[in-house]
Backbone bond lengths (Angstrom), bond angles and torsions (degrees), N, CA, C in turn:
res aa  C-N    CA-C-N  psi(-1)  N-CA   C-N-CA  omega(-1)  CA-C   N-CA-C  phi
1 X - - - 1.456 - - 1.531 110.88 -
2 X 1.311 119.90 -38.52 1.487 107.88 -175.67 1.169 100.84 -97.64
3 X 1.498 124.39 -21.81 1.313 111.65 171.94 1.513 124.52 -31.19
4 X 1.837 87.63 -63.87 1.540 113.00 -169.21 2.078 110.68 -62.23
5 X 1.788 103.40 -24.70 1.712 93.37 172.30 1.482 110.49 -84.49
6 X 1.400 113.88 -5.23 1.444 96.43 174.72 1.435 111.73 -83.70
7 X 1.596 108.70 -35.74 1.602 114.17 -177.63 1.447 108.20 -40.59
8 X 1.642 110.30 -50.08 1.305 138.41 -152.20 2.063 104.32 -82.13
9 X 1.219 96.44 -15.37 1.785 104.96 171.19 1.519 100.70 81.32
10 X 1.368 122.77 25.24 1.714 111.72 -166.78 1.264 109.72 -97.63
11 X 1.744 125.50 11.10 1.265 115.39 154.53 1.112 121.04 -93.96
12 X 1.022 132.08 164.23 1.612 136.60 -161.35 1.002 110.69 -168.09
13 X 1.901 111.89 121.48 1.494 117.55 168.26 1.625 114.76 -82.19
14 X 1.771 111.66 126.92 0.894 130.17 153.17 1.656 118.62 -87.26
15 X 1.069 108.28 152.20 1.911 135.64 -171.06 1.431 125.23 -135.72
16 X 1.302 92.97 144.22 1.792 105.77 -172.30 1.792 82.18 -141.42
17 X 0.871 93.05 117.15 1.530 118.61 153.00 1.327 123.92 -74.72
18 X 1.508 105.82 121.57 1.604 123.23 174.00 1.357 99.69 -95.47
19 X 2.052 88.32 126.98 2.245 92.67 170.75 1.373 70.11 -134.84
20 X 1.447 92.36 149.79 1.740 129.75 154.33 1.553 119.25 -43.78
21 X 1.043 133.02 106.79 1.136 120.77 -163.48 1.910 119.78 -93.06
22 X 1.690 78.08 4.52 1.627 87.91 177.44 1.672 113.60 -96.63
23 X 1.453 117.24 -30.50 1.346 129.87 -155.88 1.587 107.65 -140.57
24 X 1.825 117.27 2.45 1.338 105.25 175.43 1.444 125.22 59.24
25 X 1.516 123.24 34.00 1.303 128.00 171.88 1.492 95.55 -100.66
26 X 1.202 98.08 151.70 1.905 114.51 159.40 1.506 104.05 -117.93
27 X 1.521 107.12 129.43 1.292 127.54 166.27 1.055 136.20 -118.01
28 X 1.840 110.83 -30.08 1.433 93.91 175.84 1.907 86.91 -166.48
29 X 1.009 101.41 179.33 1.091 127.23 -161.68 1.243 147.84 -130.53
30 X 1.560 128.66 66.45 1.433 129.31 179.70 1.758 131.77 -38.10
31 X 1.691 107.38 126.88 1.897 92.73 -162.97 1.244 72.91 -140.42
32 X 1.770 97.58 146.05 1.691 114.31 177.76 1.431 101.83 -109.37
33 X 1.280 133.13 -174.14 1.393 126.12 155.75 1.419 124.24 -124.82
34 X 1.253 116.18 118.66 1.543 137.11 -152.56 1.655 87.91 -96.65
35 X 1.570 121.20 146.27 1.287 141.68 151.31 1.526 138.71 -106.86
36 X 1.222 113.67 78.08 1.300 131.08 -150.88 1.481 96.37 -96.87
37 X 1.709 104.76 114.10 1.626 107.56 -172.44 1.376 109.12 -103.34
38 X 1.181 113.60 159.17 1.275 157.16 -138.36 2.302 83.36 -53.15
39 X 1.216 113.77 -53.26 1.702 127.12 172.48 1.612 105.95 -43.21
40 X 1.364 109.44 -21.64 1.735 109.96 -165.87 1.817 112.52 89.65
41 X 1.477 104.84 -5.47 1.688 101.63 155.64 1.138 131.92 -64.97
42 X 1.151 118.94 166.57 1.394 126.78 163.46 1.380 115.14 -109.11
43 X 1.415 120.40 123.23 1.628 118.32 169.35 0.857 125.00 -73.43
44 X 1.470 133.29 144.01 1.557 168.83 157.76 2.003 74.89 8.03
45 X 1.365 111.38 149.19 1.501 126.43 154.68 1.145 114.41 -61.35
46 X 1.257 148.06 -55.41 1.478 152.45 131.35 1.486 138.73 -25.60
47 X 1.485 100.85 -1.40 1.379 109.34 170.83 1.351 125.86 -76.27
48 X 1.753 115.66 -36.66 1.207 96.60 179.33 1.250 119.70 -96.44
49 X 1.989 119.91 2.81 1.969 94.92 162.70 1.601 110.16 -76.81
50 X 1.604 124.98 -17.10 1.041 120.50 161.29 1.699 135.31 -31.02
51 X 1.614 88.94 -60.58 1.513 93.77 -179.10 1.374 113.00 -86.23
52 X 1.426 118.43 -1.62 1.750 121.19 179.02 2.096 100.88 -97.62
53 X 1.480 96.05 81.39 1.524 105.16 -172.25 1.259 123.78 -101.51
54 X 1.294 119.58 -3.46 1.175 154.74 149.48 1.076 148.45 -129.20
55 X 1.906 120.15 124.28 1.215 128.96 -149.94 1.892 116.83 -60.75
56 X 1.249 119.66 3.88 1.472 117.58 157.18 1.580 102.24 -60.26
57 X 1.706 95.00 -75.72 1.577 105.65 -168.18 1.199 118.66 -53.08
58 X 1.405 126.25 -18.18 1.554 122.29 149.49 1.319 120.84 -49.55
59 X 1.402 125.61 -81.80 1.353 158.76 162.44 2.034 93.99 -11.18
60 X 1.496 107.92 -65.93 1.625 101.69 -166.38 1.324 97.18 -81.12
61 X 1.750 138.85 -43.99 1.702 121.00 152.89 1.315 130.32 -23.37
62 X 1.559 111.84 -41.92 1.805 95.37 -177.16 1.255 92.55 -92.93
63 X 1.662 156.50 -32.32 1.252 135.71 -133.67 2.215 85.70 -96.34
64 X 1.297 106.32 -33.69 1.893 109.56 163.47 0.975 89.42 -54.45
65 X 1.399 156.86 -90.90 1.631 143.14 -115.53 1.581 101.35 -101.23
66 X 1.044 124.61 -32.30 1.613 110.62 145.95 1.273 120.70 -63.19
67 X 1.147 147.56 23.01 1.523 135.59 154.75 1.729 94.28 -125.29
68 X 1.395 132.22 -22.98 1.647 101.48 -174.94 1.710 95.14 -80.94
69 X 1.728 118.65 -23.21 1.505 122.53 169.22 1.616 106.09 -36.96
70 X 1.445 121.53 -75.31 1.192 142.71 172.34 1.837 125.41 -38.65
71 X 1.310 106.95 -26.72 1.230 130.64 143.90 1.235 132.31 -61.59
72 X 1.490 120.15 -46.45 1.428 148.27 -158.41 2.494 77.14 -80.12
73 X 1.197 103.11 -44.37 1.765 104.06 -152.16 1.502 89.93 -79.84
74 X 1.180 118.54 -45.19 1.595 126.72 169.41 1.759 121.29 -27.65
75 X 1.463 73.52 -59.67 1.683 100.99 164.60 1.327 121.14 -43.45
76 X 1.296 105.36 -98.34 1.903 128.90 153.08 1.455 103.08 -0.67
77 X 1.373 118.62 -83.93 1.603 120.28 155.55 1.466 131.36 -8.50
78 X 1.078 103.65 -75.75 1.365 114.92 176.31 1.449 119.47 -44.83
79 X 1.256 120.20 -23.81 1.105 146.15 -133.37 1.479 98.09 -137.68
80 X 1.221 140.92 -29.47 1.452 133.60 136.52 1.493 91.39 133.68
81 X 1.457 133.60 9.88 1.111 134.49 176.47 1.932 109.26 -104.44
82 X 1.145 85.80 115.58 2.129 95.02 169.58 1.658 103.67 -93.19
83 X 1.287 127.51 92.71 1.113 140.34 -171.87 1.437 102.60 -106.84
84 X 1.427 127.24 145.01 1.538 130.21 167.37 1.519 76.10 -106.20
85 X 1.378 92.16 179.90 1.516 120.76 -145.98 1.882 112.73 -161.81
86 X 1.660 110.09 101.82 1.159 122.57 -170.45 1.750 95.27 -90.67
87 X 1.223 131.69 129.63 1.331 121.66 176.52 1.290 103.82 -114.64
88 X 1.627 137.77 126.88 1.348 131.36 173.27 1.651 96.13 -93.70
89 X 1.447 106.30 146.69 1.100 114.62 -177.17 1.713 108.33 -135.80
90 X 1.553 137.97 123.91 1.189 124.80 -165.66 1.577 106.76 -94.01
91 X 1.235 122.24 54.25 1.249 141.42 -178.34 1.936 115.48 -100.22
92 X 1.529 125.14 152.80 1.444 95.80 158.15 1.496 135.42 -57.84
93 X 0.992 117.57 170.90 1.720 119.12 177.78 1.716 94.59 -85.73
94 X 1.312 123.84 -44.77 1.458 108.86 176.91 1.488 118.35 -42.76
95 X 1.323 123.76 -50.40 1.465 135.12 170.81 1.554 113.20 -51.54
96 X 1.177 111.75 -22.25 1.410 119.40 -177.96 1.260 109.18 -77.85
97 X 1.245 122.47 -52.08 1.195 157.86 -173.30 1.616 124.69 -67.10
98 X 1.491 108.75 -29.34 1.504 140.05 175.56 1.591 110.13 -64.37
99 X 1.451 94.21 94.47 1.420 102.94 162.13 2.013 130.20 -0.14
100 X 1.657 98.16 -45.94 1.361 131.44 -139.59 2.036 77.15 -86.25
101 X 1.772 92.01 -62.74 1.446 78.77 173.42 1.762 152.75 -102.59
102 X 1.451 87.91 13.77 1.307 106.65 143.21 1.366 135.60 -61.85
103 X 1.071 132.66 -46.72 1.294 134.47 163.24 1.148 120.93 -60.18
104 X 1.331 125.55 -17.83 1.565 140.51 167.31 1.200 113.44 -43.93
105 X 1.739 75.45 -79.69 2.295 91.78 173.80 0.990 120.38 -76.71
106 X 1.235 136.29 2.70 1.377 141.29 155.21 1.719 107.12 -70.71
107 X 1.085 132.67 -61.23 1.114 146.85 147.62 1.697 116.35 -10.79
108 X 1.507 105.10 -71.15 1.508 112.67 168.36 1.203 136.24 -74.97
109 X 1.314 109.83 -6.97 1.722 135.32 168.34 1.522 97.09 -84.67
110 X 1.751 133.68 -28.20 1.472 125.93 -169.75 1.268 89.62 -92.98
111 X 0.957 145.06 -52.41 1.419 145.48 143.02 1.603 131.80 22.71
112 X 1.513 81.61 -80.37 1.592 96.80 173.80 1.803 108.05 -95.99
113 X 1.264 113.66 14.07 1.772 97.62 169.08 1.284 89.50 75.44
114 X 1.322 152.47 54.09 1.438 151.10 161.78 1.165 104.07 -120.51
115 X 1.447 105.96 145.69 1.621 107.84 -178.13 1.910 103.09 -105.24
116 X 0.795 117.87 165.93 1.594 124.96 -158.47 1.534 100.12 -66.06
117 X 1.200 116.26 -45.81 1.269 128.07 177.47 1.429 119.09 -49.35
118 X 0.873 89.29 -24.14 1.948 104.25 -163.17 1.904 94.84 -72.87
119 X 1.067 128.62 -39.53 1.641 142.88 -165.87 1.691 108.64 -120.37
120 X 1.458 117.21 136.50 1.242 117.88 -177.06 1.397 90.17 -146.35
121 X 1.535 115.03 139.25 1.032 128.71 164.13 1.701 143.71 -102.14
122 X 1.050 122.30 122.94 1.598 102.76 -140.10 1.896 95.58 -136.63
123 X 1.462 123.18 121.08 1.347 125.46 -170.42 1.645 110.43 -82.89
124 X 1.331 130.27 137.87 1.164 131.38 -150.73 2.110 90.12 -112.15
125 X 0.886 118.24 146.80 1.485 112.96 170.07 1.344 99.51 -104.67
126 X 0.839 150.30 -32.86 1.469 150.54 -89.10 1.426 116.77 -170.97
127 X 1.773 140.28 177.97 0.947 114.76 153.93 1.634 82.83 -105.74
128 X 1.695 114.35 145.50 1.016 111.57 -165.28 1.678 141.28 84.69
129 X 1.288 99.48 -29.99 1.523 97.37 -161.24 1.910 93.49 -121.93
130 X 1.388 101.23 136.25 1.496 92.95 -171.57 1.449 111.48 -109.63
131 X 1.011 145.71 139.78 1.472 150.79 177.41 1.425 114.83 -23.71
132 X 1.183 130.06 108.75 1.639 116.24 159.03 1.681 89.32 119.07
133 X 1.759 106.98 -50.82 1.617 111.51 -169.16 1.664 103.36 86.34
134 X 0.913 136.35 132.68 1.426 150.33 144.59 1.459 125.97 -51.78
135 X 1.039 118.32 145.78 1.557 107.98 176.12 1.385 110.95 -74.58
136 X 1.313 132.89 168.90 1.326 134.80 168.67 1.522 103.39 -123.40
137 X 1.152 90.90 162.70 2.016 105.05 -172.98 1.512 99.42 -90.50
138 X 1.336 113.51 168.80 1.249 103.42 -159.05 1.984 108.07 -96.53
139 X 1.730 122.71 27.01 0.752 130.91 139.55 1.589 110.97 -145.46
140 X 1.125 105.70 157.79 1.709 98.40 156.38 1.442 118.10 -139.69
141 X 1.413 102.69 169.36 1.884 113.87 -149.53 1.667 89.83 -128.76
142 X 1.355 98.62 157.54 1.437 102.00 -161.53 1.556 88.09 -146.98
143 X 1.228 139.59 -7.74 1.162 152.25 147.61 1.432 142.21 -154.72
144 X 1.675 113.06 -160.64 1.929 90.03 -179.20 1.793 122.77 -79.83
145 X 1.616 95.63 -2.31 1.647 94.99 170.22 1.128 99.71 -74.94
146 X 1.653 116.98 -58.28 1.690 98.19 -168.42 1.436 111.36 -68.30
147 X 0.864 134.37 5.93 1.596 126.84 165.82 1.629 111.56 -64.75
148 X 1.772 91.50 -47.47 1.479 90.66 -164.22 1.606 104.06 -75.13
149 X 1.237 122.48 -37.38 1.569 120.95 174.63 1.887 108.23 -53.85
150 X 1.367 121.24 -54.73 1.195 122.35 175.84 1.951 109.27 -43.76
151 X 1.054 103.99 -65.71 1.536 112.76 172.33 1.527 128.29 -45.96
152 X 1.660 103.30 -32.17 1.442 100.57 173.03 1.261 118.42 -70.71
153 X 1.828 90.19 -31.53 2.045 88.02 -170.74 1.481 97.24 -89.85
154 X 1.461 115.53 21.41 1.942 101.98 156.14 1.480 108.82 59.69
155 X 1.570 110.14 46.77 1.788 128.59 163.90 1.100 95.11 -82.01
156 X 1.112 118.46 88.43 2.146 106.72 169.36 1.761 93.74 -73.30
157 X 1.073 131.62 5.38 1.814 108.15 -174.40 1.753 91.31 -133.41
158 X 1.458 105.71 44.10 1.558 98.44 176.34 1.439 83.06 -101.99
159 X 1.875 96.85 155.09 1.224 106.78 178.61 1.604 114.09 -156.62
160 X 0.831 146.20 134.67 1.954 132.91 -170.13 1.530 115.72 -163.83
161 X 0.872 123.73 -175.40 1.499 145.03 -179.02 2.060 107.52 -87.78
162 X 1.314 101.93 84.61 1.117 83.54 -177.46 1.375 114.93 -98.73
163 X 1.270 124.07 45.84 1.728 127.10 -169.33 1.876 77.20 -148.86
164 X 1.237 111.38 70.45 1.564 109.46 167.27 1.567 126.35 -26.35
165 X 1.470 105.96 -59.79 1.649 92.18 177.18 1.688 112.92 -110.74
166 X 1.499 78.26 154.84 1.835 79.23 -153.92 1.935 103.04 -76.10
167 X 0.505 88.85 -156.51 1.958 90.10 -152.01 1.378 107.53 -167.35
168 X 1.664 132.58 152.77 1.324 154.52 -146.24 1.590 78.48 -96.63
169 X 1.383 102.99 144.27 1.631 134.70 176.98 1.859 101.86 -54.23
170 X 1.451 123.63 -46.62 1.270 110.56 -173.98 1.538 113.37 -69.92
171 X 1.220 111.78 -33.86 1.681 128.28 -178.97 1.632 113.98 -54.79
172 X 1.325 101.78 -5.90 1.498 89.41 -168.59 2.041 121.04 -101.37
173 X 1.516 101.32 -17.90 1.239 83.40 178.45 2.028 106.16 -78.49
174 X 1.302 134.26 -23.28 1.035 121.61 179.82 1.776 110.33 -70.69
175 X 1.540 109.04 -27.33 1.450 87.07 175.45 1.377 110.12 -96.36
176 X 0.845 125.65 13.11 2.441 133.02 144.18 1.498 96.38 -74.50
177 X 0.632 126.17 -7.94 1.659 118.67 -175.80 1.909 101.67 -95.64
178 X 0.901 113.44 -42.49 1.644 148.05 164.45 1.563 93.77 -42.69
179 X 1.411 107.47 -74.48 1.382 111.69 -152.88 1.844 92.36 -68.85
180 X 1.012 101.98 -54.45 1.964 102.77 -160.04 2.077 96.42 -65.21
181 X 1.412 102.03 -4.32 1.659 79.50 178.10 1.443 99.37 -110.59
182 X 1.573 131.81 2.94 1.413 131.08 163.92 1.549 98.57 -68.37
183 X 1.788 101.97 -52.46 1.991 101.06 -154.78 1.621 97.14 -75.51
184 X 1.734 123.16 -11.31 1.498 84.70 161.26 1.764 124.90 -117.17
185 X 1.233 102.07 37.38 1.402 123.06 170.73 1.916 92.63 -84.79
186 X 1.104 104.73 -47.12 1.557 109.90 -158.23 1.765 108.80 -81.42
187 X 1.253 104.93 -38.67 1.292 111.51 176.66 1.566 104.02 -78.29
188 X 1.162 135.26 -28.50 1.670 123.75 160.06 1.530 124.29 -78.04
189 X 1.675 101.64 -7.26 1.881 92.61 167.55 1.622 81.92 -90.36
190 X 0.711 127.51 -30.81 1.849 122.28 -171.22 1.471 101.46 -53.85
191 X 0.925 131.19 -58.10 1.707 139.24 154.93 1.474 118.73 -19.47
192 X 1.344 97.13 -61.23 1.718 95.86 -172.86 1.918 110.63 -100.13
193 X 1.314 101.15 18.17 1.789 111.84 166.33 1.654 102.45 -83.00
């Protein structure tokens, strides 16, 4: 079964873009992996550690979603964006963690001319919720109002998702293109205030 949705291309990395919420940089980029079946649905969030029930079909799932990831940066590139790249994966963290497949993606990162840094791999427990949890900044912005409220009260370490819903891997350098020609529309009326 997952064989046949990977053959079939029906996973798909979705992205939320991380900008600085102090200075309007984009650096990098959180991507989940969506399963969009064959009808044009999307399955349950929990569907695909479900159907990944054995540690092959784990093992050949992440070493696929590390190369369309690696694709996805290829992309980005091309495209004038140097993005790092957080990949959630609904796999264990031991498997993550496994020597066996480290050297994999290490391997496929030498591959494509990527430096290690560039890709992070991160185990999901949850639909949504990722192992361990991440820290959060001590506000977050969800757009250019909350930017500007974050900024007034002088959060230099605010930081958030300011492209609220997350969106297909090709979609994203035109809507960064979006964002950096709002923040410098805003930062040049900011000039003449």
């Amino acid at each position: 079964m997952i064989g046949n949705a990977l053959e079939l291309g029906e996973f798909e990395l979705w992205c939320h873009p991380h900008v600085a919420a102090h200075d309007g940089s984009i650096a990098s980029v959180q991507a989940e992996v969506r399963w969009r079946r064959q009808d044009g649905s999307f399955a349950a969030g929990n569907a695909i550690a479900a159907a990944l029930s054995g540690r092959a079909a784990q093992e050949l799932f992440v070493l696929h979603m590390v190369c369309d990831a690696l694709a996805a940066l290829r992309m980005w590139r091309g495209d004038g964006f140097e993005l790092d790249l957080v990949l959630e994966l609904p796999v264990p963290r031991a498997l993550l963690e496994a020597p066996a497949t480290r050297d994999a993606v290490a391997g496929l990162l030498t591959q494509a001319g990527a430096p290690a840094s560039r890709l992070a791999l991160l185990a999901v427990a949850g639909p949504g919720a990722a192992e361990g949890g991440q820290g959060t900044a001590c506000c977050e912005v969800s757009d250019l109002l909350d930017w500007l409220r974050a900024r007034d009260a002088s959060c230099a370490h605010a930081a958030g998702d300011f492209i609220a819903t997350p969106q297909p891997v090709h979609t994203l350098p035109a809507t960064l293109r979006r964002w950096q020609a709002s923040y410098a529309v805003m930062v040049a009326a900011d000039a003449f205030s």
